[in-house]
C-alpha positions as CSV (number, residue, x, y, z in Angstrom):
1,X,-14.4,-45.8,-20.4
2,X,-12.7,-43.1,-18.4
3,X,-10.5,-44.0,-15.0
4,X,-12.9,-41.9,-13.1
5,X,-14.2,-38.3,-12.8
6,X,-12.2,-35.1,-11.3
7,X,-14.2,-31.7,-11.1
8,X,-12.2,-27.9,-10.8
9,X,-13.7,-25.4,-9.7
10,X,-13.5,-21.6,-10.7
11,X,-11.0,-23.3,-13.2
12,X,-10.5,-21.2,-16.8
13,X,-7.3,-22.6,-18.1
14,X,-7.8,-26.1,-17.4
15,X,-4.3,-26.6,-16.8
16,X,-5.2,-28.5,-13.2
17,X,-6.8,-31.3,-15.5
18,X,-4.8,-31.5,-18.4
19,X,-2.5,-34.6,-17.0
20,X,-5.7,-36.2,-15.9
21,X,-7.4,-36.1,-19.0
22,X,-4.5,-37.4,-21.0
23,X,-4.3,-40.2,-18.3
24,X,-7.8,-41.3,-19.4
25,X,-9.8,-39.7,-16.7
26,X,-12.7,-37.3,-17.1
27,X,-12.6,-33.6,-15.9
28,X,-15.4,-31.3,-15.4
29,X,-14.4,-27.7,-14.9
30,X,-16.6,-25.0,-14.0
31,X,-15.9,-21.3,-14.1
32,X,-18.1,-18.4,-15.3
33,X,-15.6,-17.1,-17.8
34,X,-15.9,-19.9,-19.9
35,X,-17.5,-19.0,-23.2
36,X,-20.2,-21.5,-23.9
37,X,-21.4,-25.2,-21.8
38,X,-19.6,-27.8,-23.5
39,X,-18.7,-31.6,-23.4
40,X,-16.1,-33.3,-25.5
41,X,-12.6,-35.0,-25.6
42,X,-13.2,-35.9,-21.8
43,X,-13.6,-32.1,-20.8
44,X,-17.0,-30.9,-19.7
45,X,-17.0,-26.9,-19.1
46,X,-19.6,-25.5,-17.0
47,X,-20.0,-21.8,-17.5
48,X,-21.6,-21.0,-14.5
49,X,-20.9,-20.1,-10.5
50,X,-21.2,-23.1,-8.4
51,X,-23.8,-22.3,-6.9
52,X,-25.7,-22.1,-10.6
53,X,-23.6,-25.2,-11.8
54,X,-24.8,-27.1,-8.0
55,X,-27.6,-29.2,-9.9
56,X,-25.6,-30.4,-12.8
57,X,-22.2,-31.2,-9.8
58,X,-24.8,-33.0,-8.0
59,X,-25.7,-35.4,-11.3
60,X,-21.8,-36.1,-11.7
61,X,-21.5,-36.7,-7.7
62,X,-24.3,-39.3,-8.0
63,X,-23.4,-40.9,-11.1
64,X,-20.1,-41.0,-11.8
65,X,-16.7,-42.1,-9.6
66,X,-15.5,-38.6,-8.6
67,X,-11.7,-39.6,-7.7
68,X,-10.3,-35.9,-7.0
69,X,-11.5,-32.3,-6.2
70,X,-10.1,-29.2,-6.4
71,X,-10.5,-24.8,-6.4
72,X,-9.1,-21.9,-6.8
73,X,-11.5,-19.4,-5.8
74,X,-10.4,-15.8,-6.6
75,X,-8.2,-14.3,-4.5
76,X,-8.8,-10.7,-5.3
77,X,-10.5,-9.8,-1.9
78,X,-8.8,-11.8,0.4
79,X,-5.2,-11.7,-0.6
80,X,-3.0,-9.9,1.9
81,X,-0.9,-8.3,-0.6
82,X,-4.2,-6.5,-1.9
83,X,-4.8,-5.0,2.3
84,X,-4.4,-1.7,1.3
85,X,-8.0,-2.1,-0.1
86,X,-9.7,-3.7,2.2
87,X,-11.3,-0.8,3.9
88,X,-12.3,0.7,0.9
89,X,-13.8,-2.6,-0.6
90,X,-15.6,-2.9,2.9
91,X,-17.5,0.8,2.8
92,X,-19.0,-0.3,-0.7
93,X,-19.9,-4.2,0.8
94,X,-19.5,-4.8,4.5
95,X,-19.8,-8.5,3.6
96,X,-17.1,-8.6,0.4
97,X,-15.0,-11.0,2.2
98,X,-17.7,-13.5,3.7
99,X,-19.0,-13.7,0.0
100,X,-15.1,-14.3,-0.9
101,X,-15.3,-16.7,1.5
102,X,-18.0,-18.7,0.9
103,X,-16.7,-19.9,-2.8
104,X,-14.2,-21.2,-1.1
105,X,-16.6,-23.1,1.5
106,X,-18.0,-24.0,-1.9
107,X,-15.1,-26.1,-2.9
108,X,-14.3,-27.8,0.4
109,X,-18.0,-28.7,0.5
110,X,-18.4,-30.5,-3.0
111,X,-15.2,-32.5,-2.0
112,X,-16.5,-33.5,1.2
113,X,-19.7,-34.7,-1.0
114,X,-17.7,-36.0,-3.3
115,X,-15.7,-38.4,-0.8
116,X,-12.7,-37.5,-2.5
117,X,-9.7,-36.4,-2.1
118,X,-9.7,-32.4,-2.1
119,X,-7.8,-29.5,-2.2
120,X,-8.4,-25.4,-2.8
121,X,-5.7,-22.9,-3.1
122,X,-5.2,-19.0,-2.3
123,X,-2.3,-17.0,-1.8
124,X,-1.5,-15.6,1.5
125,X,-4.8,-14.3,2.5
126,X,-7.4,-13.7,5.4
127,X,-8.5,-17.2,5.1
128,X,-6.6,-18.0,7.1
129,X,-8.9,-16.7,9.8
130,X,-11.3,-18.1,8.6
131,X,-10.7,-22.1,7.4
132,X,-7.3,-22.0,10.2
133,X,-3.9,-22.4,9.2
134,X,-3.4,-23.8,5.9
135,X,-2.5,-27.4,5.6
136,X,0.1,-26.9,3.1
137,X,2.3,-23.9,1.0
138,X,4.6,-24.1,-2.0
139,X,6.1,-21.8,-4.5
140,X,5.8,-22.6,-8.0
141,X,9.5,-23.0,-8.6
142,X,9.5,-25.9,-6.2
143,X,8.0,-28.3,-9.7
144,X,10.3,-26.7,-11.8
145,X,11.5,-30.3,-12.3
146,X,8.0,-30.8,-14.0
147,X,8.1,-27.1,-15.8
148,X,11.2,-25.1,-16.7
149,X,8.8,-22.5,-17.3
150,X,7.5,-22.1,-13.5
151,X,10.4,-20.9,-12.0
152,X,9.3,-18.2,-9.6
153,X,7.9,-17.0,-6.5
154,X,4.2,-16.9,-5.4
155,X,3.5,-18.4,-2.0
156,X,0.2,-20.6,-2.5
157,X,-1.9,-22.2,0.7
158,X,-3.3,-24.9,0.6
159,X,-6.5,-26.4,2.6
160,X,-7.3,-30.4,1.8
161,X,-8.8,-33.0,3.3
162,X,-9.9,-37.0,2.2
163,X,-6.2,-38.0,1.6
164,X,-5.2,-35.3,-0.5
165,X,-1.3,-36.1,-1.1
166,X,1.0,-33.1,-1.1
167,X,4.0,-33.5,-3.6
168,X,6.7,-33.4,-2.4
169,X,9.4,-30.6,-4.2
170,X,11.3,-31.2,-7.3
171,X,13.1,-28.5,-8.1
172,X,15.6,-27.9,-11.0
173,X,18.6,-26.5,-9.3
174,X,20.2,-25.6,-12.9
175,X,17.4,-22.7,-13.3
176,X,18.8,-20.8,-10.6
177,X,17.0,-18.1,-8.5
178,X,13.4,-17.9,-9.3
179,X,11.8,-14.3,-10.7
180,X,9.0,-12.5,-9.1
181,X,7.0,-12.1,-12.3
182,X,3.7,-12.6,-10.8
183,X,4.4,-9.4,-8.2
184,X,5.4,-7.6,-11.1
185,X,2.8,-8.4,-13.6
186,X,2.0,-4.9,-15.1
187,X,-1.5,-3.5,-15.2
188,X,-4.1,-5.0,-17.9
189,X,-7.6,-6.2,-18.0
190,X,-6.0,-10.0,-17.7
191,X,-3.3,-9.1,-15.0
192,X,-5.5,-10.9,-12.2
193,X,-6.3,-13.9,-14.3
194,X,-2.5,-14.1,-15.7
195,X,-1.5,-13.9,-11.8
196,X,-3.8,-16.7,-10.4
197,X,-2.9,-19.1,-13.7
198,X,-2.1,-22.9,-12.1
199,X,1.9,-23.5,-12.3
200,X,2.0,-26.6,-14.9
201,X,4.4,-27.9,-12.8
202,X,2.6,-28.2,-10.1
203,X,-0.5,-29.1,-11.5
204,X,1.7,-32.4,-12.9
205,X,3.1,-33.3,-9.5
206,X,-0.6,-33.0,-7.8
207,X,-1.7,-35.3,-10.5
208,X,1.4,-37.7,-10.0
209,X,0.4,-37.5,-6.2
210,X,-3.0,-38.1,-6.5
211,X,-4.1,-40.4,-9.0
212,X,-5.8,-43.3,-8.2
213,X,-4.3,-45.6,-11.0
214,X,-0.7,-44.5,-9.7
215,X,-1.7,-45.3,-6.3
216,X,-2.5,-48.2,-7.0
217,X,1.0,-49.2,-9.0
218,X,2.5,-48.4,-5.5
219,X,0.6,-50.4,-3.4
């Protein structure tokens, strides 16, 4: 019997659900680059778009105690440090950025459905134009507390809504100053997926800050 249910969206690494899962809850992660549908060990991956995975996400919403929802829709065409091609982007699609937009509408959408507690995350972009000012930022090496390993910058937004708790920092002064790996990632055919990887750390402290049994042990 699992705690309850949490879906990710455009999720490959998992690494949003891991301390779920080992918590006892369920996760359901969806993401076209997985490599085949699956369900076991309290993971279900749905290799799909949301849009395609919307009939199966609707089952789970239905049936099952969703307890937490959250995205990372890609970033690639919205991102303000990509501007530069922007205009070029828009002569080949006039409507790259709506469509950008719209996973991310996606996300917000399934976790208004859900009546959960949701959240979807982009670097500094144009969404901001378009969802308003982010509820929330952080840098990775804020959780470093949680993860040695995460200790650098990448400013991150934020949009929630349905309670979604922001942690609150918990840094590990002893690191010192944070790198700027993901700025420098060199050129490969994983560069954008290696860039937009969840920071464990932070991924832990969202978990610590949302979980409904945890919430409960405070109340």
């Amino acid at each position: 019997m699992y705690r309850g249910t949490i879906i990710s969206l455009c999720d490959l690494t998992g690494i949003m659900v891991q301390p779920w899962v080992e918590s006892g809850y369920r996760a359901v992660l969806v993401d076209p680059q997985h490599n085949e549908q699956s369900n076991q060990g309290g993971v279900e991956l749905l290799p799909f778009t949301i849009l395609e995975a919307m009939p199966r996400i609707s089952e789970i919403i239905k049936t099952e105690n969703v307890v937490f929802v959250f995205g990372f829709p890609p970033c690639t065409d919205v991102a303000v440090s990509g501007a530069r091609w922007f205009e070029d982007k828009r002569k080949k699609d006039p409507h790259f950025q709506a469509k950008a937009a719209l996973v991310a509408e996606q996300c917000r959408m399934i976790g208004l459905c859900a009546g959960a507690p949701w959240g979807f995350e982009n670097p500094v972009s144009v969404f901001s134009s378009i969802f308003g000012s982010s509820d929330y930022s952080f840098h990775p090496h804020e959780f470093t507390g949680h993860c040695h390993d995460d200790n650098y910058t990448k400013k991150t937004c934020i949009w929630s809504g349905n309670g979604f708790v922001m942690p609150e920092s918990c840094r590990n002064e002893s690191l010192g100053n944070p790198d700027n790996r993901i700025h420098a990632c060199p050129p490969s055919e994983e560069r954008a997926n290696i860039r937009s990887a969840t920071p464990r750390g932070f991924a832990k402290a969202v978990f610590l800050a949302n979980a409904p049994h945890l919430k409960a042990n405070i109340k």
